[in-house]
N, C-alpha and C positions, 0 to 999 in steps of 0.2 A: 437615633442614639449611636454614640461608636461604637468600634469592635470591645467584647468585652476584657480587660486586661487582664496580663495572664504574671505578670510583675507588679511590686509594689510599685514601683518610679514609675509605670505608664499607669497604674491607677491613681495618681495622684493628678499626674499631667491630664487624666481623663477629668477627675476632677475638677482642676481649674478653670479647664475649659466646661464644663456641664453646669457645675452649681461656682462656678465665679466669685459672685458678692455676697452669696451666700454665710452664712455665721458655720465657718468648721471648727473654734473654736469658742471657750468662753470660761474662761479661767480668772475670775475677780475680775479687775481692772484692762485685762488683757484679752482683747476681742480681735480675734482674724477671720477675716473670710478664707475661703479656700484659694484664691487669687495671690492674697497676704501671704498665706500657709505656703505654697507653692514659691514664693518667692526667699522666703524664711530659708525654706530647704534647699534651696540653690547654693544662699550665703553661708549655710551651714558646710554644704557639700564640698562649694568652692574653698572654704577655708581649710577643709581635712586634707585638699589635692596640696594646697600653698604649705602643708605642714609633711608631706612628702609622705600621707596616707595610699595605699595603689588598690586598684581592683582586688578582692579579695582577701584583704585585711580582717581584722576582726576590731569592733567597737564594742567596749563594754560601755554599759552603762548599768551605773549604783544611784539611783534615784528616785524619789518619790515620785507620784504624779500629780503634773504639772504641766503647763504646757512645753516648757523646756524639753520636755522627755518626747512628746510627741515630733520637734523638730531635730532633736536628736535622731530618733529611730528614724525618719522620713530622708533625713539630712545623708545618714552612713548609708545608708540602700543606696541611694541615690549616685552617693560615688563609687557606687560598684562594692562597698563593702557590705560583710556579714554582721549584727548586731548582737550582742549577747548581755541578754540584764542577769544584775544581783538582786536576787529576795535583801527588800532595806533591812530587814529585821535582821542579818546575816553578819557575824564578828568581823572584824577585822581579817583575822584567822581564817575564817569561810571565804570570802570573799578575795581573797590574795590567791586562794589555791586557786579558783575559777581563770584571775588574772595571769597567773601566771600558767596554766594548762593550755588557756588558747593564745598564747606571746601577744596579746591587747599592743595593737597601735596605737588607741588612742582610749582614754579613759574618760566619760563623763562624770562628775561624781558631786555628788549634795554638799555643801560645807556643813553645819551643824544641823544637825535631824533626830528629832526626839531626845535631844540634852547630847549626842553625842557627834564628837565630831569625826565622818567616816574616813576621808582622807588621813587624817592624822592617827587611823586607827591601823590602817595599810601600813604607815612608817613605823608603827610599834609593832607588827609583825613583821617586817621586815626592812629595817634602817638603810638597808641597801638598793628600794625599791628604785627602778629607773622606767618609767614609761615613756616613752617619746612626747606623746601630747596630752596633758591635762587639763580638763576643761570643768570649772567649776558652776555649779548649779546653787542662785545664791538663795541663801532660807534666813529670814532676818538679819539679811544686813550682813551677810559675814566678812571678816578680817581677809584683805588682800595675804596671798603668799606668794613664795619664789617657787618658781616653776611652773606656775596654777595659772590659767586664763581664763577669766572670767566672762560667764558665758555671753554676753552680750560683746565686748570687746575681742571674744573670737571670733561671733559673724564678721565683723568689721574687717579683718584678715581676706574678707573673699575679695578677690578683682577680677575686673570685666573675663580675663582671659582665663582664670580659675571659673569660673560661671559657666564658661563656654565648655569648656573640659568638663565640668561636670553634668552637665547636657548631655552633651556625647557619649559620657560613662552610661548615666541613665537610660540612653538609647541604646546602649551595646548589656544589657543585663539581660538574660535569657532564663526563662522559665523554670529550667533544671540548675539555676546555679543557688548556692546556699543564700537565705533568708535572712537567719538564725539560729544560734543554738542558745535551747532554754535546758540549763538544767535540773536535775532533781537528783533529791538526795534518794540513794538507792540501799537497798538490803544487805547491801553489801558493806554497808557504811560511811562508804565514800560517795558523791555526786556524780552525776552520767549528765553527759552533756547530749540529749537529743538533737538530731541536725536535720531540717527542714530547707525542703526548696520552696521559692516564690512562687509556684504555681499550686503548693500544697498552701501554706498560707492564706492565699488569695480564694481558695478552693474555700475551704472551711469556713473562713467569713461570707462567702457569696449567699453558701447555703444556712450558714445561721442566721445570716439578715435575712432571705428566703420565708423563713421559720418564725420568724420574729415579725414579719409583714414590715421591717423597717423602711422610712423612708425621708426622701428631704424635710419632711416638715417634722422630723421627732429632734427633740433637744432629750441625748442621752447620758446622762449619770453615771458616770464609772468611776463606784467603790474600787471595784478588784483591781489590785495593783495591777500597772504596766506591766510589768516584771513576768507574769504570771501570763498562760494563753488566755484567759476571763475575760482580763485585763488589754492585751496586748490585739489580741486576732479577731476575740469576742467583741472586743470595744472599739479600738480606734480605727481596724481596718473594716470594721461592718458601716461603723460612721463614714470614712476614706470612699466606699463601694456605691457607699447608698445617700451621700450628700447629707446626712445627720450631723449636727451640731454634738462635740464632744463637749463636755461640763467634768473637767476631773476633781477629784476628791485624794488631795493626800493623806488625812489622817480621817478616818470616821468619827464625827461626833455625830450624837442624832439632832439636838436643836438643830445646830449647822446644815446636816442633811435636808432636815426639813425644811427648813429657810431656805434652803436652794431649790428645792424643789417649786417651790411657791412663787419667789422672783425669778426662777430662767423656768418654769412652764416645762417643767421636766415630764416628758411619757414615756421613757423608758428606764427602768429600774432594775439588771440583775442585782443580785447577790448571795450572799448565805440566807435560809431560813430565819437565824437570828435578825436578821437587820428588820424583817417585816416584821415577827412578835415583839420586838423594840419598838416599832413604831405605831403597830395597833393597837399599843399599850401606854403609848404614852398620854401622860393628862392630860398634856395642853396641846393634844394633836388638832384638836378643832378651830384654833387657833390660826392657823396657817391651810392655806388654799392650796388641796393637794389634787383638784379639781381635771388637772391635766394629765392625771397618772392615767397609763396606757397597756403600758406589757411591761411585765416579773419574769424573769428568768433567772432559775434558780435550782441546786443540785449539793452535790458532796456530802450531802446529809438527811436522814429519811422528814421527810415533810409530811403532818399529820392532815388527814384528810379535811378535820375541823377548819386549821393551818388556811388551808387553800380557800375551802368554801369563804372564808371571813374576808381573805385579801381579795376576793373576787366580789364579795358584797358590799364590800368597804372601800378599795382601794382601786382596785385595778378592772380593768376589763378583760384580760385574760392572764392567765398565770401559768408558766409552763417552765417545765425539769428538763435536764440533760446530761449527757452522762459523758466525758470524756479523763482524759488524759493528756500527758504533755505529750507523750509518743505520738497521740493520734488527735489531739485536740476537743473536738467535739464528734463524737461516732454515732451518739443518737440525740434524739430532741424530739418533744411535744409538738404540738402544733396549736393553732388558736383555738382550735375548736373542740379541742377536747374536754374531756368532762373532768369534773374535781377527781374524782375516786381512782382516774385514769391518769391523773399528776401528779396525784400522791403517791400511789404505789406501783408507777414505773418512771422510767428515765425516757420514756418514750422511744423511735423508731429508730430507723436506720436512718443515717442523711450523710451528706456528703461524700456520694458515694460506696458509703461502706459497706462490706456483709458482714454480719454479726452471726458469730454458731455458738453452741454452748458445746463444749470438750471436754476433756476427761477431768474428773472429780467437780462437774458444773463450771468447768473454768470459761471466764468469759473470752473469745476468739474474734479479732478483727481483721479483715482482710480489704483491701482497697488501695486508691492511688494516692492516697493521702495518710497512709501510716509513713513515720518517719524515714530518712534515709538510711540513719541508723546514731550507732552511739560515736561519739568522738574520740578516736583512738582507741577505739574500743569493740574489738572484732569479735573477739569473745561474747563478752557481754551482747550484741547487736543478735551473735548467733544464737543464743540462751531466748532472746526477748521474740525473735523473728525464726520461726521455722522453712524447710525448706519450699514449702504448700505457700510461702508468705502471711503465714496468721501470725501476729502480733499476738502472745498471750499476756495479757494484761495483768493477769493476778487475782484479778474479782471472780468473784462467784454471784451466777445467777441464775436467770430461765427467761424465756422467750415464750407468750402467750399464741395466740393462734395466730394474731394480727400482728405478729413480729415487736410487739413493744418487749422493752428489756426490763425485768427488776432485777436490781442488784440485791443478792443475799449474805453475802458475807465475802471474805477476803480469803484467799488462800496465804498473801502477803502479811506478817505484819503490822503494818504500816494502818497508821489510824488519823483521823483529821480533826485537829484543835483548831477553832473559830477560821475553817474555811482553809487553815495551812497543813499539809501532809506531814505528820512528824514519824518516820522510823528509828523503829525502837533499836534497830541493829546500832544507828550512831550516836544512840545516847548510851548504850552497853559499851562499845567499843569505849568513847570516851572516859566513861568509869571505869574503862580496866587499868587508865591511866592513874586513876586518884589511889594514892598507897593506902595499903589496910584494906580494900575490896577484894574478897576474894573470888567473886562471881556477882553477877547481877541479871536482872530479865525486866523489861519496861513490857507497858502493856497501857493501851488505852481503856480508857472507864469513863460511861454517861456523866455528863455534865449537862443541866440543864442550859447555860447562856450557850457557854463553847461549843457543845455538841458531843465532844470528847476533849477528856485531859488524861494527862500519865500517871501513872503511879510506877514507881520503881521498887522489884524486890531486890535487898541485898542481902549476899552472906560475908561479913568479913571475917579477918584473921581477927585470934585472938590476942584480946588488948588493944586492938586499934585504936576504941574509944570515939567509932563515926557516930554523928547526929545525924537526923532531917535537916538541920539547920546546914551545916558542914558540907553534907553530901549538894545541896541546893546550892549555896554560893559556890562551891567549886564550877557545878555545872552554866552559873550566870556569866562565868568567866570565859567559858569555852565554848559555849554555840548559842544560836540565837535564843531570845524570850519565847516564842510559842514552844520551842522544844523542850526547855524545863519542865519536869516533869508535878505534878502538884503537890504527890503526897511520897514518901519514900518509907517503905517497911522494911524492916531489919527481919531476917528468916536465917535459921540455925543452917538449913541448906535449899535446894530448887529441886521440885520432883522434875523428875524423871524419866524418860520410858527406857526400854532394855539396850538401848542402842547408847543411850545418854543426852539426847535431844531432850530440851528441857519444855515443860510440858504447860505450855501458857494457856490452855483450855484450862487446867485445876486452877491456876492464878486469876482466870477469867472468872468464873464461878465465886472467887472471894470478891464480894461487892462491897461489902461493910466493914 
């Protein structure tokens, strides 16, 4: 076997050459081996160089998964550039800030997705919008535009001598140079763009595929968006690593899921906890040959020990939790052999390098070569997140048993998780400070049996405003994505308090009904 590769562009090229004719992909109709893939990503690369893309640009991409997304992300590396995806579920609005924070050389983007069309939602926040090169990802069919290139008639942009150059490029990318930046929306209210090198990347999938026992012969399922590290680092670079066939899923149905699972001979399945009590509950699950299920990997949300015992008697062969972040990825993980009661009520170990400490008020503490490099543009914030000892504080709250496994217990942050997506309540407050007649508000997450968590928002408005549930909700559809809407909205004369004036979301936690 060769050296193992410490960049995306030489784990690919390790690729081509290792598992060749191999299936790296398998998207409906659209089947490449890793030979295909590798060649994909040339014509992709060559064509960013012929569009006057240079080593260390930034590629966004806004796009579901598909196979298009994985030769995009394979394609920008490749020419030396950085990639940075949008959450799809993300406005117009959302998404323009992100484009416009890292000056986007080149824009991937979905034409119409989920009834909406994204590009056309960029030019209604901002009519002025100029990107250099846009590349469209088509979803039924979409309407040719001006300025837009369609992604298959962009490959076609590559020549021999664009090819050649971006070989080159691929060979001159060096371990410490940036990957990507994923961002997340922070406490602050605003999105932090975490920035990753290629050798951290490459690091965190080596060791999650490690963990996962992945290998050539698994066809792996990836629900969790691209967009997302699940998605992105967890999925197609453990597939990239370990010669596994990607199978992507842009929208979750469960028939759908299932059906997939049965004709591509799926064994590997993370996801949320939801998706498995979905599917071990479905009627006509016996219907469908799920015969090839393998390994579950799954987290973000407490998983009941029953949970486990069933997917493991029922479905899988082994089922294992993990616990990370976008700063740091994945910092702990299960392993096969663990027992139910030990999946359920931890996140399991330390892996890919990390140390794990519990610190002041139980705060969870990470320290290793693969916390991020920091935030983008953002020195402050990086200094806040990264002490001078290099622990990453994360914001969870937990404990660490004799055997180093981690359970999470609560949050110091905020921030709560609706069907698998991080929503902070800081930017859904912020936002309604915007909506006139609010005089204050406070969001807070609340059990939901499918979601996991949804929001409830207190308000106190001026008098006479005249706000509804109904009012306060369409304002907020209009301004940030769908998981962050919150479910249910209370109107309150005022928001307790403590002495200081910090408003006191433990009393609002305690109203459950």
């Amino acid at each position: 076997m060769t050296e193992q590769p410490r960049t995306i562009p030489s784990a690919l090229i390790r690729a081509a050459e290792e598992f060749g004719e191999r299936a790296a992909i398998a998207d409906g109709d659209t089947r490449l081996t890793f030979a295909q893939l590798h060649q994909r990503v040339r014509d992709f690369a060559g064509a960013l160089i012929n569009r006057g893309v240079k080593a260390g640009d930034r590629v966004v991409i806004w796009a579901p998964n598909t196979y298009h997304w994985v030769i995009a992300l394979l394609g920008a590396q490749y020419a030396g550039a950085a990639i940075i995806p949008i959450n799809t579920r993300y406005t117009g609005t959302e998404a323009l800030d992100i484009i416009e924070r890292v000056d986007a050389a080149a824009l991937v983007v979905v034409g119409t997705f989920l009834k909406a069309d994204r590009y056309q939602q960029l030019l209604d926040a901002n009519p002025d919008l100029r990107i250099p090169t846009v590349i469209q990802v088509p979803i039924d069919g979409d309407d040719d535009r001006d300025g837009v290139i369609e992604f298959e008639d962009f490959l076609a942009l590559a020549t021999d001598a664009a090819r050649t150059e971006a070989d080159a490029r691929a060979a001159k990318v060096q371990p410490d140079d940036v990957s990507d930046i994923l961002f997340t929306s922070g406490t602050t209210g605003r999105s932090k763009g975490a920035i990753t090198a290629h050798r951290q990347s490459i690091a965190v999938a080596k060791s999650w595929g490690e963990c996962a026992e992945v290998t050539a012969d698994d066809n792996f399922l990836i629900i969790s968006p691209f967009f997302h590290t699940f998605g992105y680092k967890a999925g197609i670079l453990v597939c990239l690593l370990n010669g596994a066939t990607i199978v992507p899923v842009s929208v979750f149905n469960i028939d759908d899921t299932l059906a997939l699972v049965s004709s591509e001979k799926i064994s590997i399945l993370p996801g949320a906890p939801t998706i498995y009590q979905t599917i071990l509950d479905h009627p006509r699950r016996s219907e469908y040959d799920l015969s090839s299920l393998r390994i579950a990997i799954t987290g973000a949300a407490p998983v009941p020990v029953a949970l486990v015992e069933r997917m493991q008697a029922e479905l899988f062969d082994a089922v294992l939790t993990a616990y990370g972040l976008t700063e740091a990825v994945v910092a702990t993980m299960c392993r096969t052999d663990d027992d139910p009661v030990t999946v359920s009520t931890s996140s399991g170990r330390a892996t890919a390098d990390f140390e794990v400490k519990i610190g002041d008020q139980g705060e969870i503490l990470l320290r290793g070569p693969n916390v991020m490099l920091g935030y983008l543009d953002g020195p402050e914030s990086t200094a806040k997140a990264i002490d001078a000892d290099g622990w990453l504080h994360t914001g969870d709250v937990g404990t660490l048993d004799e055997r180093g496994y981690l359970d999470i217990t609560d949050r110091l942050k905020d921030m709560y998780v609706s069907g698998g997506f991080n929503v902070y309540p800081a930017e859904i407050e912020g936002m309604l400070a915007r909506l006139p007649g609010v005089h204050e508000s406070a969001a807070i997450g609340i059990p939901d049996h499918r979601m996991g968590e949804v929001g409830r928002v207190y308000i106190a408005q001026l008098d006479g405003a005249g706000l509804t549930e109904e009012s306060v909700i369409a304002f907020l559809k209009e301004k940030i994505a769908g998981f962050k809407v919150p479910r249910e909205v209370r109107f309150v004369d005022h928001l307790p308090r403590n002495p200081s004036g910090k408003v006191l979301k433990t009393v609002l936690r305690e109203e459950q009904s």
